[in-house]
C-alpha positions in Angstrom: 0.0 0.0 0.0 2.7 2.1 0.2 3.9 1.5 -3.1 0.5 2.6 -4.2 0.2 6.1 -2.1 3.5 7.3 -3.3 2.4 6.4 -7.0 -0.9 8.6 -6.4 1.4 11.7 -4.9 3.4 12.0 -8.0 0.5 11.7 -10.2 -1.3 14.1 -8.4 1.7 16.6 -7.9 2.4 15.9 -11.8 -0.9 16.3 -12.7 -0.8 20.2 -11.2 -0.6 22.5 -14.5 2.4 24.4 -14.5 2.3 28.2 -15.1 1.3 31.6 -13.2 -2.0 32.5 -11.9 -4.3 34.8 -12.9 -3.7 36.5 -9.5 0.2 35.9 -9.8 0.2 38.2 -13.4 -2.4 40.7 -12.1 -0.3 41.6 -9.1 2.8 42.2 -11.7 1.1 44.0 -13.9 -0.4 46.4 -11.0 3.4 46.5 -10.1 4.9 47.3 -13.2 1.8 50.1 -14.0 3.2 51.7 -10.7 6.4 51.6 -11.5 5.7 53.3 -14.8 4.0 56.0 -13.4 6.7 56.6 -10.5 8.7 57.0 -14.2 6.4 58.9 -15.9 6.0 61.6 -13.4 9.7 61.7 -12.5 10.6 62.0 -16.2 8.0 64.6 -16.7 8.4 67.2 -14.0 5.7 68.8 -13.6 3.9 72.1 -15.4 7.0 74.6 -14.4 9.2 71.8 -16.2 7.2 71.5 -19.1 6.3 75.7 -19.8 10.2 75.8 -19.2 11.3 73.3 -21.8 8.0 75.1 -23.9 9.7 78.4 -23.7 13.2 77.0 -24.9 12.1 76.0 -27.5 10.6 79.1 -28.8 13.5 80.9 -28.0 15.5 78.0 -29.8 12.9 78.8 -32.7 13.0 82.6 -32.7 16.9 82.6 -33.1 16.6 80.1 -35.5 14.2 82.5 -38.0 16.1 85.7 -37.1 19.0 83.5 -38.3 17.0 82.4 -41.2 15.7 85.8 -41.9 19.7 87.2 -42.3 20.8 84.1 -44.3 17.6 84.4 -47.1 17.2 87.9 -46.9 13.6 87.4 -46.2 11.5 89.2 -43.8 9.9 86.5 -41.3 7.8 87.1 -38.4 6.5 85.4 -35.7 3.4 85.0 -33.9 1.0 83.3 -31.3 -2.9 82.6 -30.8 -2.2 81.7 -27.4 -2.4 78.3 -27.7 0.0 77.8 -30.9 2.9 79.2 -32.7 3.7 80.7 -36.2 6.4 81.8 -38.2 5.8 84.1 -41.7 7.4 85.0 -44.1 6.4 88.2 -45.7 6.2 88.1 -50.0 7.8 90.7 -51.4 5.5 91.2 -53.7 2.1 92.1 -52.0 3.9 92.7 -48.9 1.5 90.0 -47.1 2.5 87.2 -44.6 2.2 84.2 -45.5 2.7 81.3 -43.3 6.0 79.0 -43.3 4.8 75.4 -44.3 6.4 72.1 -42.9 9.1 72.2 -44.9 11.1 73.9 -42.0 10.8 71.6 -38.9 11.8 74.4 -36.4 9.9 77.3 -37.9 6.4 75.2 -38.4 3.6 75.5 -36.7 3.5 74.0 -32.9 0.5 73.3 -30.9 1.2 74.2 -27.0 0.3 71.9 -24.2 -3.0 71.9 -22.8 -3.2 74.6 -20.2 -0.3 76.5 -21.9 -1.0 80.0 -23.3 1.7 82.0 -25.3 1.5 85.8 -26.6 3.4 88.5 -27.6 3.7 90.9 -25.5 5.7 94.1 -26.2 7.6 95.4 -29.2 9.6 98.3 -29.8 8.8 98.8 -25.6 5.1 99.1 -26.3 2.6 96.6 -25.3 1.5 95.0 -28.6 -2.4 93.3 -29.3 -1.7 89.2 -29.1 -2.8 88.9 -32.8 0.1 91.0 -34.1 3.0 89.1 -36.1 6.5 90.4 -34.9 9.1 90.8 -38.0 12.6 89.8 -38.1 14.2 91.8 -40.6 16.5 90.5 -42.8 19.1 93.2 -41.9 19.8 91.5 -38.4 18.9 94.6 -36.8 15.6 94.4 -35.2 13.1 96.2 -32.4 13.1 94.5 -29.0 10.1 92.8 -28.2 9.0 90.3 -25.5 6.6 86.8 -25.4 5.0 85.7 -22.5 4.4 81.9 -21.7 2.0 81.0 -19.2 1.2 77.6 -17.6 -0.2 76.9 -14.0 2.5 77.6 -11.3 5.1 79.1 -14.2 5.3 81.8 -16.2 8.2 82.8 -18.3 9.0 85.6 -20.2 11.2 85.3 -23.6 12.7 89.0 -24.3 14.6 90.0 -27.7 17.1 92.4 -28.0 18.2 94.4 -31.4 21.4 91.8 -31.7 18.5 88.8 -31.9 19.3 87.4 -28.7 16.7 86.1 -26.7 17.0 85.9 -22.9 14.4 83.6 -20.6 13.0 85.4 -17.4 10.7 84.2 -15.0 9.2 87.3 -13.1 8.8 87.6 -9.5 5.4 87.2 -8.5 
């Protein structure tokens, strides 16, 4: 009889499927989902991070057509609808602005984050309406003017001087 009991235990322990549970792979995957997120948020930063890398890249962009402007001698501008970005160039023809296409990865269009706002702000020291288009002048020389870039708990303002170069502020509060 005891020939016969140890005979049943190994069929019965081979007999038990082999594998994970469905409770064994839902508590990884509730695991690894944290641990994603933990990522997610560390990678990400927060709003201030997000306006800040926003408004470096604007800058990045508005450098980028003043240098273009110089190098073409075309007359570009830039502008902002508060939740996107332009660049123009103006035709010499008819004098109108027409916007850059694709073509130019830096000076196309770009969509803000949600919650972001973006408008122009001064030029030549005057406060400006947010719909105006700001020229860069092919000459290199151009009026200082100032962008404003808003998010919840950041704002930051991007300032040009006459030489094109643009400086990052965050105002006091």
């Amino acid at each position: 009889m005891g020939v016969v009991t140890q005979r049943s235990s190994k069929t019965a322990i081979a007999a038990r499927p082999r594998g994970f549970t469905l409770i064994e792979i839902l508590v990884v995957l509730v695991i690894l989902a944290l641990g994603a997120s933990v990522a997610v948020i560390a990678f990400d930063g927060g709003d201030r991070d997000r306006a800040l890398r926003e408004a470096r890249r604007f800058a990045s962009a508005l450098e980028h057509a003043a240098a273009r402007a110089q190098v073409r001698a075309e007359t570009l501008g830039a502008s902002s609808d508060g939740t996107a970005w332009r660049f123009w160039r103006r035709d010499p023809e008819n004098g109108r602005w027409e916007p850059i296409g694709d073509a130019d990865d830096v000076l196309a269009a770009h969509a803000l984050p949600e919650s972001m706002t973006l408008a122009p702000t001064s030029y030549s020291g005057r406060p400006i309406d947010a719909q105006v288009i700001v020229p860069l002048r092919p000459t290199g020389r151009n009026e200082p003017f100032t962008f404003e870039l808003a998010a919840r708990g950041a704002r930051f303002v991007l300032s040009a001087d006459p030489l094109n170069r643009i400086t990052l502020v965050t105002p006091s509060p």
